[in-house]
C-alpha angles and dihedrals in degrees: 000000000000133000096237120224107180137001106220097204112203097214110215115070098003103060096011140023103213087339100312114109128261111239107272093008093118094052097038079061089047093047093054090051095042088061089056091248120144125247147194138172122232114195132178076193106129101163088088146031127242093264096049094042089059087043095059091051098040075058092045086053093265125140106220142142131212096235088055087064124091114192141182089243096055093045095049091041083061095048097053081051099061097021106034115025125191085345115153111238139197113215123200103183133132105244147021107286103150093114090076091042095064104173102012113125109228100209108174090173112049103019129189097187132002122233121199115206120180123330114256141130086311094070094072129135100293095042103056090037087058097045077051088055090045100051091041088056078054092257106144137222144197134195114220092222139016103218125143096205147340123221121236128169096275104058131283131330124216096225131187104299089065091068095046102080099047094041089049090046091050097040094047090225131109109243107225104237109217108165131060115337100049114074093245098093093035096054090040090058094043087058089043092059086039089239132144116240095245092045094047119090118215119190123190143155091219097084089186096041114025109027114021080038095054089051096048080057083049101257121132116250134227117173119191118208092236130090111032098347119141124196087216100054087053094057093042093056128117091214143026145239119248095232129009112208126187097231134334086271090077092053102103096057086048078064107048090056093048 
């Protein structure tokens, strides 16, 4: 039994499918703000920006804010800052994200380090074997997230994380992770809503990367069996989520029990 301070909501798959709401998404919102507990929004979403990404669920019924979003963008955009200043970088993403990268010189030509954004049509052939070039000439690069895939309406999609391992493999260099699953976007939304870790739900349909990974952090996981869920990666795995929902919808009585 815990006192619970803030509810960290991963987005696809938990609240929309390809951008259309999941059924009780918006009241399950409602009901987390209505019992005066604290929330934020953690996304490996980088197809849009933080702005865009509220506007798409204001427009799904939703009742969110822009400051209340973390994204991979922000988070990575942070990280160049303090790792990697007034570096040139090369960026390979599908989608226009440079809202959320404020400062950051795009140089395609003459990189520093290489940032990977979601997988999409841009990480063909040429792409990942010059990032390969580039890695093995001891430029670095971070992804801005980890994760394997993304689910859409039309079935499942392979996402950043797939590529990691063999670009790392073939450029001899270890990839800095800065997205969900490493620890970095759980704990900074933690300290947005003002939570403790192990007062601080995060729900997720990615069991690896959003949920197992938050409780290794010391949230506390609750994975829905929407989005990308599968009944038999749940069954394979080593560990196990903390609570398993049907969908969002049955979150505030989740709640009321916790």
């Amino acid at each position: 039994m815990v006192a619970v301070e803030g509810v960290l909501f991963d987005i696809d798959g938990v609240l929309v499918t390809s951008w259309q709401p999941i059924a009780g998404a918006a009241e399950a919102l409602a009901a987390v703000r209505e019992r005066g507990i604290a929330r934020a929004f953690l996304t490996n979403t980088t197809s849009r920006t933080r702005a865009e990404i509220a506007a798409a669920l204001r427009d799904c019924g939703m009742a969110v804010d822009a400051d209340e979003i973390v994204t991979a963008a922000a988070l990575t955009a942070e990280h160049l800052r303090s790792e990697h200043p007034g570096e040139r970088c090369l960026l390979i993403n599908h989608g226009d994200i440079a809202g959320d990268m404020t400062d950051i010189e795009f140089d395609a030509d003459r990189p520093e380090v290489v940032v990977l954004g979601g997988a999409g049509p841009e990480f063909d052939h040429a792409a990942l074997s010059r990032v390969v070039d580039l890695m093995l000439d001891g430029v670095p690069v971070v992804a801005m997230q980890g994760g394997l895939t993304w689910a859409t309406a039309e079935g499942i999609r392979i996402d950043t994380g797939a590529y990691l391992p063999g670009l790392e493999a073939a450029g001899n260099a270890r990839i800095t992770v800065v997205g969900k699953p490493s620890p970095t976007g759980f704990l900074t939304a933690a300290g947005l809503m003002g939570s403790r870790p192990e007062r601080t739900v995060m729900i997720g349909d990615d069991l690896q990367n959003d949920v197992l990974a938050a409780q290794r952090a010391g949230f506390v996981g609750v994975l829905v069996r929407t989005g990308k869920f599968r009944q038999s990666v749940l069954e394979a795995a080593e560990a196990a989520p903390g609570h398993v929902l049907d969908s969002v919808a049955d979150l505030p009585g989740l709640l009321a029990e916790l």
